[in-house]
N, C-alpha and C positions, 0 to 999 in steps of 0.2 A: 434598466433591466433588474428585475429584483434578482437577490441573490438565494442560491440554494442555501449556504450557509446559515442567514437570518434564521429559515425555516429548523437548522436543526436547534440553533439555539434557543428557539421558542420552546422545542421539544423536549430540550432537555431539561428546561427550568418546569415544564408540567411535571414530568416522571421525576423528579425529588419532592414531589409533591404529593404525600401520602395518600390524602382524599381523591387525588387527581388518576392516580395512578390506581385505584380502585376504578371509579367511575369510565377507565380507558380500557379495563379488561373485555369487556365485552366486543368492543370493537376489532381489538387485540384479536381475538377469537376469528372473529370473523377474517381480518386479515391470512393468519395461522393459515384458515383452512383454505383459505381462495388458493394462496402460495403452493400447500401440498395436491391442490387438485390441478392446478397449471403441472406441477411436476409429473403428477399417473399421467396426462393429457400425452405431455409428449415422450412419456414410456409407451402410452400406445401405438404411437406414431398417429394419433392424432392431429398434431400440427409438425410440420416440415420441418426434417434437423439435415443443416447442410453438412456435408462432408467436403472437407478442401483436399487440394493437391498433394498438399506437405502437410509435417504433423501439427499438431496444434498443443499446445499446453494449458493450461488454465488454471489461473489463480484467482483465489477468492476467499469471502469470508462469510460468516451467520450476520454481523455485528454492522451493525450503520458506521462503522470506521473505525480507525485505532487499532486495528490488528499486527500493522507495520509491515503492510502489502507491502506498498512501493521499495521497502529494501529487500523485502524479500525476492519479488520481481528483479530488480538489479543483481542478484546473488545470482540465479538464475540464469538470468539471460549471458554475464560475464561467465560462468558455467559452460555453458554453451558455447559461447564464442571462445572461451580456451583450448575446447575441443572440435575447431575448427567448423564450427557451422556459422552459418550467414543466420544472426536472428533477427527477426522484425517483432515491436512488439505496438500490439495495439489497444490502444485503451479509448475510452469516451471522451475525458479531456475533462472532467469535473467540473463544474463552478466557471467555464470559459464564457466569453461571449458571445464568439463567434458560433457557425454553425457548419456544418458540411465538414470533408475531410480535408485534413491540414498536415501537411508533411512536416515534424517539428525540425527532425533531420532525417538523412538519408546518412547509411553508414558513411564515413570517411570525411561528411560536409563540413559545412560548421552550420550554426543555429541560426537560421535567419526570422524564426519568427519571436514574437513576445509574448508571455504569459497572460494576457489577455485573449489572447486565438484559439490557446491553449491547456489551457491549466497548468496548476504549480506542481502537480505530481506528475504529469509529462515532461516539462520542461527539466526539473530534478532529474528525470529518468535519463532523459535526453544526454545532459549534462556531464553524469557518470558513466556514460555509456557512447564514447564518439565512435566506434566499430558497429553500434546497433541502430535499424533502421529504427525512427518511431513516429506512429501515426495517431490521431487522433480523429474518429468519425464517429456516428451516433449506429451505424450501419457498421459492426466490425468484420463481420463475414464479408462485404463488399470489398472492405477496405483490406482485409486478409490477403482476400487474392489477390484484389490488384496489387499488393506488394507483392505477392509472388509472382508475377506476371511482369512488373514493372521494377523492378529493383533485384529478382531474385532471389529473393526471402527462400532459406531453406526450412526452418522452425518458423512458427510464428505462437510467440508468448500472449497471452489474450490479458489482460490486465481488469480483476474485477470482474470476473465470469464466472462465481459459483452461479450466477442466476439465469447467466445468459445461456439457455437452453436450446436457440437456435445452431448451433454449432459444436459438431461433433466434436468431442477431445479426447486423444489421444492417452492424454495423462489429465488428470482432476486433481490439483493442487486445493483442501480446502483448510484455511487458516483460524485457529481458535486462538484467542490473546489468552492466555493463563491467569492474568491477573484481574479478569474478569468473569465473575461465577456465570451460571446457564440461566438465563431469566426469559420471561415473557417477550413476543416480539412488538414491533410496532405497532399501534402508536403508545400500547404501553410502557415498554420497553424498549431496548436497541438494538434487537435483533431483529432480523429481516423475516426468515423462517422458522420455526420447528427448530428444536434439534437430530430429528429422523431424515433429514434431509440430507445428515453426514453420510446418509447410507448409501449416495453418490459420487461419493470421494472417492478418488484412488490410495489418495493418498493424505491424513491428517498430520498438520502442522500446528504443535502447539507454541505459540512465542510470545515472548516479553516473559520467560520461564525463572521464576525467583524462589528461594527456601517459601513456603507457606500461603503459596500461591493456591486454586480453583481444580490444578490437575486433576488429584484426585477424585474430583466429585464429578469432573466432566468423563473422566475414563470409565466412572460405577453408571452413570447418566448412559453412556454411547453402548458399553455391554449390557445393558438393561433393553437397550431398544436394537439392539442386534445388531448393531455397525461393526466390520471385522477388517476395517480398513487398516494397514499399518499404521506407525505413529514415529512422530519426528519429534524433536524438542530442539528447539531453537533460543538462540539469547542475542539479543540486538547489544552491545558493547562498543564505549568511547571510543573511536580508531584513533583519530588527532586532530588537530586543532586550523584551519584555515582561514585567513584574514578574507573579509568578507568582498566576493566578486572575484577572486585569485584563486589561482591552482596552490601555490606554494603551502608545502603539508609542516606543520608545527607540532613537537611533541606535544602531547597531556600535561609534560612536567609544569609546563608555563600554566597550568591551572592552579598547581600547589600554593594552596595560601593564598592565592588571588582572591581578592574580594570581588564579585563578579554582578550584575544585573541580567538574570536571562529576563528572552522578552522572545513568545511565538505564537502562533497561530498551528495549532493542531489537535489532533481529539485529545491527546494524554501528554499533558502538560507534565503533572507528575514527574513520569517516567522520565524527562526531559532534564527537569529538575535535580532529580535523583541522581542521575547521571552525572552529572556536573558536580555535587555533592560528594559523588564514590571516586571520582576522578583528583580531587582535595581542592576543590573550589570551596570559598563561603559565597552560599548564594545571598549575598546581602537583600535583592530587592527581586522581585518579581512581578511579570506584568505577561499574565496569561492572555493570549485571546482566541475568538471563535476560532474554531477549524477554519482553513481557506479564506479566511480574513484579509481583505487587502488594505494594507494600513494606510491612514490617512495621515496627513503631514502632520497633524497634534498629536496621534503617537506616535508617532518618531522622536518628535521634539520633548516632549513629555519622557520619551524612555530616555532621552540624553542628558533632561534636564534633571534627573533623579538621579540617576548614573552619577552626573558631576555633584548634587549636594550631598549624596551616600558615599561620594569619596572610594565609588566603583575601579577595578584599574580600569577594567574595560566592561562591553558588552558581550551578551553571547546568547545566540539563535540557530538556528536549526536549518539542515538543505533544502528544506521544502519551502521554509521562510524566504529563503535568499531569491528563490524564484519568482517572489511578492516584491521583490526589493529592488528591483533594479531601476538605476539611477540615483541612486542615493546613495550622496556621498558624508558617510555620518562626521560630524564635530570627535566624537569619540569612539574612540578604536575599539572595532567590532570585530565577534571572530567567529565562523560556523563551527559546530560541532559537530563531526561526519562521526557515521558507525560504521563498525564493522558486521557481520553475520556468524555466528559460532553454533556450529550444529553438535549439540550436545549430546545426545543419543542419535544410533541408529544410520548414524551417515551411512553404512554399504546399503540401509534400505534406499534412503534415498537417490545413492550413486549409482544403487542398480536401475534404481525408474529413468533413470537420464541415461543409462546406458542406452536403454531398451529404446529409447526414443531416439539417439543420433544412430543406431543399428537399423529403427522404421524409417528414418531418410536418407540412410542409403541402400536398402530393398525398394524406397518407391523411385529414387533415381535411377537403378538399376536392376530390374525385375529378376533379370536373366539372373545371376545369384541367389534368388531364391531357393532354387533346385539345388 
């Protein structure tokens, strides 16, 4: 089965391609406008938006990836679950093999399937989240309810649904990476839509938020085109350090001075990089790979073999990586680097939107209160 991932990475070696990236606007154009006509479509209620039982949340981005959904999504959904709701979160299952719906877990289980069935940012999710149901179908409104029906689900988190128009939301999570300007969309570019699209948000999150970052140019961009949605700023930050396949939490200090080999698969390696770097690693070696990359036994051995002649202490990879990983037991000591989420401006707006959300499921489990 061919991989989605190939596709992006052919994509992205066109678009640093000046001539390329010319020659792709027009198409670009055409994309643009299909995308904002499918959106008036189903403002008309010319195509069918289902409304579920319980509320729905929805997160999403403009960007072919790299926004840093999936922690964002886990911030969320542990949110939620601290405040006592049952959450289910459902997503498509990216770059899996499999097809149809796949229970990764049910709260309280344990994991019984593999990143293969699944995807690596389900399983990731899954992972950090043993209290949260999570499903993967191509069909999420299906698959919504039936957790709600079948597991209980009192929230359900929709993962990767600015586009998914079929399904009413509650709240409209949409995510902008800061540290990437507003450009053209596909196949020009790496943006899916428009930026007039944000004018569906509830609510705008911007993250990967750094001194001399895109902010400003997005915030003159969004009030130019009328978007008066709130706005968040968010910063994804080194939490600590875990040996790879194990819960056991290591400070950052054992980064100090460690000469280190990161090695992952995700859109922003950089950022990845960086972190590792601010945290007082020497990144001696690096070995970027495509988004959703499932590594093959020569790089592995290749990042081990580089590791030991670079005279690395160890290796270091990412939670999304680790979900590519399993069974592999590396020669050299490998260690994940989890984040944390740090909402830098604006938390009461935010806290108030999740207020108002576990308030809507307990007015639809209990009507009578209304009054």
């Amino acid at each position: 089965m061919a991989r989605a991932p190939a596709l992006y990475e052919t994509h992205r070696a066109l678009t640093r391609n000046v001539l390329a990236r010319f020659l792709l606007r027009p198409p670009a154009w055409v994309w643009q406008g299909v995308a904002a006509a499918r959106r008036f479509l189903y403002r008309k209620n010319v195509f069918n938006v289902r409304r579920l039982s319980r509320p729905v949340v929805g997160v999403g981005n403009l960007a072919l990836g790299g926004a840093g959904k999936t922690p964002f999504v886990i911030f969320l959904a542990q949110y939620l679950i601290n405040h006592g709701a049952d959450v289910a979160i459902v997503a498509r299952g990216y770059g899996r093999d499999a097809k149809g719906r796949v229970v990764v877990r049910r709260g309280g289980d344990v994991i019984k399937v593999g990143e293969s069935r699944v995807g690596d940012e389900a399983l990731m999710t899954a992972r950090a989240l043993p209290q949260a149901t999570v499903i993967v179908d191509e069909d999420r409104a299906d698959a919504a309810e039936w957790a709600i029906k079948t597991f209980g689900a009192q929230i359900i988190l929709l993962d990767d649904a600015f586009q998914n128009r079929g399904v009413r939301k509650d709240l409209n999570f949409l995510l902008l990476e800061a540290r990437r300007p507003p450009g053209p969309t596909f196949p020009a570019g790496y943006y899916r839509e428009g930026p007039a699209a944000a004018a569906e948000a509830d609510l705008i999150v911007f993250t990967k938020c750094r001194e001399g970052d895109y902010r400003d140019r997005w915030r003159k961009l969004l009030n130019r085109l009328g978007v008066t949605a709130p706005q968040v700023e968010v910063q994804f930050s080194p939490a600590y350090l875990r040996p790879l396949n194990r819960d056991e939490r290591l400070s950052l200090n054992k980064l100090e001075g460690a000469k280190v080999l990161a090695f992952a698969g995700i859109a922003d390696f950089e950022h990845f990089a960086e972190d590792l770097a601010e945290a007082g690693a020497v990144v001696a070696r690096r070995r970027p790979f495509p988004d959703h990359r499932r590594f093959t036994h020569a790089d592995l051995a290749d990042a081990e073999g580089t590791a030991l002649v670079a005279g690395c202490d160890f290796l270091v990879t990412t939670a999304k990586d680790e979900a590519r990983l399993e069974g592999w037991r590396p020669s050299v000591l490998t260690y994940v680097l989890e984040q944390s989420v740090e909402i830098r401006s604006n938390f009461d707006v935010l806290n108030d939107f999740l207020d108002r959300i576990i308030s809507s499921l307990r007015l639809r489990e209990n009507p009578g209160d209304e009054g």
